[in-house]
C-alpha positions in Angstrom: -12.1 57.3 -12.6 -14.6 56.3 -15.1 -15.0 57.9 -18.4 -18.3 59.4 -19.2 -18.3 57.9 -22.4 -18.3 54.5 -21.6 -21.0 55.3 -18.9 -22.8 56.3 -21.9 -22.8 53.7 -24.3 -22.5 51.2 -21.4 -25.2 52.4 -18.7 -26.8 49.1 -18.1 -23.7 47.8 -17.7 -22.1 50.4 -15.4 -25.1 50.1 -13.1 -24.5 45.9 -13.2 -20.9 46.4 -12.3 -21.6 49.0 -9.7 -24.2 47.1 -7.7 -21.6 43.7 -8.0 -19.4 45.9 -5.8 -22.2 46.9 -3.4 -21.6 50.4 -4.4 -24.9 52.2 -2.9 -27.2 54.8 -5.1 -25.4 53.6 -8.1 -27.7 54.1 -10.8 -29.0 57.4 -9.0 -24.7 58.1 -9.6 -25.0 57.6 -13.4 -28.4 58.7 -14.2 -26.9 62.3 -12.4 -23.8 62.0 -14.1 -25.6 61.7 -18.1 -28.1 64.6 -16.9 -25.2 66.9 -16.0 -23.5 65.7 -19.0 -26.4 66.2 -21.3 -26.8 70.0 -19.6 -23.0 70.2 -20.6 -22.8 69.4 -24.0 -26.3 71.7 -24.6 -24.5 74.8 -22.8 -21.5 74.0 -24.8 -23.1 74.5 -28.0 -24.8 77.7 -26.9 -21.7 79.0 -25.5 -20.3 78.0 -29.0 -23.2 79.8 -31.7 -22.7 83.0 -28.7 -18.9 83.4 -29.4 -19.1 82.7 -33.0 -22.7 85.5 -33.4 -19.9 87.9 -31.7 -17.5 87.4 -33.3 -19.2 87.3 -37.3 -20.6 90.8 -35.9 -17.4 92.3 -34.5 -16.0 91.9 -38.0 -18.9 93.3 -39.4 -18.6 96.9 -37.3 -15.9 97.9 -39.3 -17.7 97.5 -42.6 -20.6 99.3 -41.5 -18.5 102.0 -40.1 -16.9 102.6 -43.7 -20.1 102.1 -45.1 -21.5 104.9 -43.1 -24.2 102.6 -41.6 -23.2 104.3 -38.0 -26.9 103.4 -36.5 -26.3 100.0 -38.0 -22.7 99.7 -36.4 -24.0 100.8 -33.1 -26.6 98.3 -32.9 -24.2 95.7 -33.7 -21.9 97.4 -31.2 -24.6 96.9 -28.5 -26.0 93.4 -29.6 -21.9 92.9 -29.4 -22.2 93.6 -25.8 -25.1 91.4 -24.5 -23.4 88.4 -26.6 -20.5 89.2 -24.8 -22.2 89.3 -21.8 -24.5 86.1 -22.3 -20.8 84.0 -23.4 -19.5 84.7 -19.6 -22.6 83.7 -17.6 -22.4 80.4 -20.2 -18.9 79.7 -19.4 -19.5 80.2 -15.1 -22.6 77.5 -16.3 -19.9 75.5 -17.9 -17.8 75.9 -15.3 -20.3 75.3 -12.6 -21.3 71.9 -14.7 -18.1 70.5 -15.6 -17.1 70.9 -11.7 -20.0 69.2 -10.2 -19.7 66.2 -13.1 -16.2 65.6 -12.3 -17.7 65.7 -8.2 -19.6 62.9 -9.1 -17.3 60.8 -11.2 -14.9 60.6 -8.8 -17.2 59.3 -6.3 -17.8 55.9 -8.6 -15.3 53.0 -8.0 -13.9 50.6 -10.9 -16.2 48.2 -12.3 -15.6 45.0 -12.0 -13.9 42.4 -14.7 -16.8 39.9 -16.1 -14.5 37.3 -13.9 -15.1 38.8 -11.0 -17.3 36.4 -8.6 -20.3 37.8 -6.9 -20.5 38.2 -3.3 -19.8 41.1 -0.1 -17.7 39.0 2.3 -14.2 37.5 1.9 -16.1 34.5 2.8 -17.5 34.2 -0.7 -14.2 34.9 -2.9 -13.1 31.9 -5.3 -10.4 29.7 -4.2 -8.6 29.2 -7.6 -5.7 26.7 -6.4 -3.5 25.5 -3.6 -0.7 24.4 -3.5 2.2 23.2 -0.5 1.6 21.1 1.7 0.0 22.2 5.8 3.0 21.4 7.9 2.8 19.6 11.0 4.2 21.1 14.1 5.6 19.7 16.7 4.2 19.4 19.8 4.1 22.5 22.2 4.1 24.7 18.9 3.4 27.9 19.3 1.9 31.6 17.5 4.7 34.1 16.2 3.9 36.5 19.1 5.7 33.9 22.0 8.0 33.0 19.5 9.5 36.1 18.7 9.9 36.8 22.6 11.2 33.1 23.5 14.4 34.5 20.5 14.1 38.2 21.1 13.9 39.1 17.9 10.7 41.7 17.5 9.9 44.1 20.5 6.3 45.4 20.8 6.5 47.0 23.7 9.7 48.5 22.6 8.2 49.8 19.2 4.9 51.3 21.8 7.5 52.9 24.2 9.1 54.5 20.8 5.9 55.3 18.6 2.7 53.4 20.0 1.3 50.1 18.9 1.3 48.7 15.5 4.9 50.2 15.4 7.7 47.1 16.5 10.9 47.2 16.9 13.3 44.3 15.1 16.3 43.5 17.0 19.3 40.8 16.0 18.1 38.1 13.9 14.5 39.7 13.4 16.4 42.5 11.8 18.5 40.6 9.6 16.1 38.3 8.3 13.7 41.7 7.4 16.7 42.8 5.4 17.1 39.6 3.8 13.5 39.5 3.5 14.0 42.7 1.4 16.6 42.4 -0.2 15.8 38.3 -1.3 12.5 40.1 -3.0 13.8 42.7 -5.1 16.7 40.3 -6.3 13.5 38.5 -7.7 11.8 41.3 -8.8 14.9 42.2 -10.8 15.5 38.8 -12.4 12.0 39.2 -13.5 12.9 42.0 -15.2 11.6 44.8 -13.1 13.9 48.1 -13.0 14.1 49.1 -9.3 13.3 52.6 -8.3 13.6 54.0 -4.6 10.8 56.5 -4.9 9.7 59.0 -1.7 7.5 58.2 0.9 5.7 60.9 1.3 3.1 62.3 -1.3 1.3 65.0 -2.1 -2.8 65.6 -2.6 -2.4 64.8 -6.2 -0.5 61.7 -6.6 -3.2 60.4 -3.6 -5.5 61.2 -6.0 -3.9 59.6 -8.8 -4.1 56.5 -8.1 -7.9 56.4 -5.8 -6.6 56.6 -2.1 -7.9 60.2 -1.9 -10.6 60.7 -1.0 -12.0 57.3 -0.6 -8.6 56.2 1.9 -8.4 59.8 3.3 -8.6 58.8 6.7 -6.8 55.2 6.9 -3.3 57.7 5.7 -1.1 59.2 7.9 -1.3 63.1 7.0 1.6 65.7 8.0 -0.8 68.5 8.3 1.9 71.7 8.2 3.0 70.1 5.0 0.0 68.9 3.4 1.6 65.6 2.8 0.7 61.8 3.2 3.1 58.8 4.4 2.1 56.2 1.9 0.2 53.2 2.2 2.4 51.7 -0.6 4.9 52.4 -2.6 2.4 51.8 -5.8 1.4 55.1 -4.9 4.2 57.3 -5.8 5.9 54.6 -8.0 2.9 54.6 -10.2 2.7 58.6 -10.3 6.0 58.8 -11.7 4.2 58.6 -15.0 1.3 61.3 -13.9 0.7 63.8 -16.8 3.0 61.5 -19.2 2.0 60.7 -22.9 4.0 57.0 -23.5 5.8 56.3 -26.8 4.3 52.3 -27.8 7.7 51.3 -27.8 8.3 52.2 -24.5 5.9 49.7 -23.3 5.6 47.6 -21.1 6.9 49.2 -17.8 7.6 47.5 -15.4 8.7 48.9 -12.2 9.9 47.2 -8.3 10.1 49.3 -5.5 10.8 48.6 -1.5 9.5 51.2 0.8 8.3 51.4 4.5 4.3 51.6 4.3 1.7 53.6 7.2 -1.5 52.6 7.6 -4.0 53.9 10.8 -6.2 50.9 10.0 -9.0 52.7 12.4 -10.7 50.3 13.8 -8.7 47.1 13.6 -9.0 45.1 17.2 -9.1 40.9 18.2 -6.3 38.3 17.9 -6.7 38.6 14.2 -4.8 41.6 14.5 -2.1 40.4 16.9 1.5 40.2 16.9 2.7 40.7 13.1 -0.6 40.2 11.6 -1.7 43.8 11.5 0.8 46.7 12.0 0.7 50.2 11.4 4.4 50.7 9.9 5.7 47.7 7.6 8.2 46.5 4.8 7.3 45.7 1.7 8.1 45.3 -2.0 5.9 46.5 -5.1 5.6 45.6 -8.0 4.3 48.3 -10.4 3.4 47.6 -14.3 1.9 49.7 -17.2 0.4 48.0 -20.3 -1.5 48.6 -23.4 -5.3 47.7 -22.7 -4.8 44.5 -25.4 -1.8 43.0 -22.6 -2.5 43.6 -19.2 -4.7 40.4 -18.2 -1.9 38.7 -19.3 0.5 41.0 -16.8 -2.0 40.1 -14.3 -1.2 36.4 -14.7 1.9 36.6 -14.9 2.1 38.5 -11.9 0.4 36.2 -10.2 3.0 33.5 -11.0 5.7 35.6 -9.8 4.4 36.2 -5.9 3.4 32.2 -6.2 7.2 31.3 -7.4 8.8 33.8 -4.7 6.2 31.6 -1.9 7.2 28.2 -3.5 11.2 29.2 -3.1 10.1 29.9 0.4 8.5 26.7 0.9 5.1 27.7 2.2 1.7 26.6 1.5 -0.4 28.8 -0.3 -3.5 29.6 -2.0 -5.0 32.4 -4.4 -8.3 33.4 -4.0 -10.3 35.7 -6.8 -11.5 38.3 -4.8 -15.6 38.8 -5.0 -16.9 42.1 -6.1 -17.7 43.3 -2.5 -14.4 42.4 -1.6 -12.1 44.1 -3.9 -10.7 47.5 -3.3 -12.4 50.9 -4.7 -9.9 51.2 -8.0 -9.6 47.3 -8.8 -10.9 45.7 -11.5 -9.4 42.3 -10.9 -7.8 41.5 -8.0 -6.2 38.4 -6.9 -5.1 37.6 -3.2 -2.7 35.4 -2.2 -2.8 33.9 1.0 -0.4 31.5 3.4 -1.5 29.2 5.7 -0.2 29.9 9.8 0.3 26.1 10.8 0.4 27.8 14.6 -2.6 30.4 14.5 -5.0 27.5 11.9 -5.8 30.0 9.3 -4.8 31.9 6.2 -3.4 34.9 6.1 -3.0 37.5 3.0 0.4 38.3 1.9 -0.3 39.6 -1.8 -2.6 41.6 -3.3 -2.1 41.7 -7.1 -4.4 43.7 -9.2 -5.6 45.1 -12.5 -7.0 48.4 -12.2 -7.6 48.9 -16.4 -7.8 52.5 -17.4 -9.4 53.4 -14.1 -6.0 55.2 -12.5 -5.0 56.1 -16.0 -7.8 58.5 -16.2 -7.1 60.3 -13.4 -3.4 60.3 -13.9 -4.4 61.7 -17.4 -1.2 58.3 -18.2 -1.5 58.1 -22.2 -0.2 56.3 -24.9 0.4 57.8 -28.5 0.1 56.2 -31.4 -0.4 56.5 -35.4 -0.8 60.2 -34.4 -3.8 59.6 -31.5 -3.6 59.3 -27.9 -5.3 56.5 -25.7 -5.3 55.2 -21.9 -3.1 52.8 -20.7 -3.8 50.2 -17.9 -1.8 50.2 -14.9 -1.1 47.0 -12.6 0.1 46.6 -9.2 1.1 43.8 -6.5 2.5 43.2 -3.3 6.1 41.0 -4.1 6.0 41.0 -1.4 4.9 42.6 1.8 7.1 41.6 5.0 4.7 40.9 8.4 2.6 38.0 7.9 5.5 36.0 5.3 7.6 36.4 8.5 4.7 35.3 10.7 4.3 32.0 8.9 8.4 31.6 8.1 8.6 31.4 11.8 5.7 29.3 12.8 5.8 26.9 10.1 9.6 26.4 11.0 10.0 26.2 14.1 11.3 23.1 15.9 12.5 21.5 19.6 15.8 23.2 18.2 14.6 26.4 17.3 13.5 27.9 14.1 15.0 27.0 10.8 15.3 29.4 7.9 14.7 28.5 4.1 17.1 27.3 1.9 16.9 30.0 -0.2 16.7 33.1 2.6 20.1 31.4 4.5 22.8 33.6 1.8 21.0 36.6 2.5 20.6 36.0 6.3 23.9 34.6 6.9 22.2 32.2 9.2 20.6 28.7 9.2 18.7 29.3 12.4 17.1 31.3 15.1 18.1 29.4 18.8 
């Protein structure tokens, strides 16, 4: 959420920003939001000159009443009354103001980092490297989706039989190499320094809100209704509200957090061989990589968060590229947000993998996530990344790899599969 004081001294610049990420009736947005704020602050005062008129003439009653001055006391008794009176219809204003501000705010996304490129289509984010060579398959190759039924590894139908599409079933080898999958990325995250944490999945209304899936991703979640509880999109959700409603010490920064946790999406909508086999699923693995930072740090974090999905991608030996995503692009909370993407030798594209993202004091402010120090209290930034997520890394591991043999696993994934090959 945005703070009203830097919509204030910044409005040009909010406006800008909003517009970069296609946001529509933006300035309307913020010119509403400093009119309800200016009607705030005025009622505020008035509220505070009421109170303090009834309360210099409720200590003056007494005097008069020693005095003698009873008319006198009784007039003050009664002007007593309407100011007491007049204080509760301005605090229901207050109320009624502050409620329908904070209505607003929430509405506004993050503004975008002066990095950010412009542009409303993935088609116009910036490549900013790549790096692995395309692999060259052999002849008869073929997409994940025949693969994994030529080795009976995955089972759609199964997984629809079970649940309903978007929901597969691993079997043999396709489960093993999930766990090693899994298990191979928090051992990285870990020698990175990251402390692990197995947090629920399931969340309430407020950590949703917390970090900007409600309401903007109310209806992409999965919701237990009886319960009034979400399955998560991602474990930054819950990992990240672990620190809701927390004031930080400065020596307890930075955090850095790694989590692995089943994720739900509905993805409404999603249809077309883009979508097929493991390149779109409803229920999937992955690993997430949480950080909080003071303001001064976290671009750095971002980089060198960055590095760690590419060094996880380059011990897996696949091509890959980042791409800076372009204001229309990014997600409602980001600020920064870089993708990284590897290439499907079998399907002829790119697919995303990672998102890694800064998100500055956006989540902060609703998670009310504070640092103290010399005896004042600011917002912290919070971070996030996919490190990484399981469908489309295992898409590409088995198209890239496969051969007349069958299909041969990294170097580095063979201790923690227990395996050199699928046949």
């Amino acid at each position: 959420m945005l703070q009203i004081q830097q919509i204030k001294e910044n409005k040009a610049a909010t406006i800008e920003g909003l517009n970069r990420k296609y946001f529509k009736g933006g300035e309307e947005a913020v010119e509403q939001i400093l009119g309800l704020d200016e009607k705030r602050r005025e009622t505020q005062v008035e509220l505070d000159n009421t109170l303090a008129k009834s309360n210099a003439l409720a200590k003056e009653i007494g005097g008069l009443m020693k005095a003698g001055k009873k008319e006198e006391a009784e007039a003050a008794k009664a002007e007593t009354g309407t100011l007491k009176a007049r204080s509760k219809e301005l605090e229901d204003v207050l109320k009624g103001l502050e409620s329908e501000l904070y209505e607003v705010l929430v509405t506004l996304p993050n503004l975008p980092h002066s990095s950010v490129p412009a542009g409303k289509t993935p088609e116009e984010n910036e490549v900013v490297l790549e790096n692995g060579a395309i692999p060259t398959l052999p002849e008869g190759a073929v997409p994940h989706w025949d693969l994994i039924k030529k080795y009976d590894i995955i089972d759609f139908e199964l997984g629809n039989k079970i649940t309903g599409a978007g929901f597969p079933v691993y079997k043999g080898k396709g489960a093993r190499i999930q766990r090693a999958l899994i298990n191979f990325f928090l051992d990285e995250a870990i020698n990175a320094g990251y402390v692990e944490v197995q947090p629920p999945i399931l969340i309430n209304k407020e950590s949703g809100f917390g970090t900007g899936q409600l309401p903007d991703k109310d209806g992409q979640m999965y919701h237990a209704t009886e319960d009034d509880l979400f399955l998560i999109p991602t474990a930054e959700v819950p990992i990240t509200n672990m620190y809701r409603d927390v004031i930080l010490q400065e020596s307890e920064l930075p955090i850095k957090n790694a989590g692995y946790t089943p994720c739900f999406r509905r993805e409404a909508g999603s249809w077309g061989a883009h979508v097929r086999g493991l390149n779109r699923l409803h229920q999937f693995d992955k690993i997430e990589i949480v950080r909080i930072e003071k303001p001064e740090n976290s671009y750095a974090a971002l980089e060198e968060m960055s590095l760690h999905v590419q060094s996880i991608l380059q011990k897996l030996e696949l091509p890959y590229r980042v791409l800076r995503l372009c204001g229309g692009d990014m997600s409602f909370t980001s600020a920064l947000t870089y993708d990284m993407e590897t290439y499907s030798a079998a399907q002829g594209r790119w697919l995303e993998v990672s998102s890694v993202s800064n998100f500055e004091t956006y989540q902060a402010n609703r998670l009310k996530l504070r640092m103290k120090t010399e005896g004042k209290s600011q917002l912290l930034h919070t971070l996030n990344g996919s490190a990484l997520a399981l469908p489309r890394i295992l898409a590409t591991i088995l198209e890239n790899n496969q051969t007349a043999e069958g299909i041969k696993i990294p170097k580095v994934l063979v201790p923690y599969c227990g395996f050199e090959m699928i046949a």
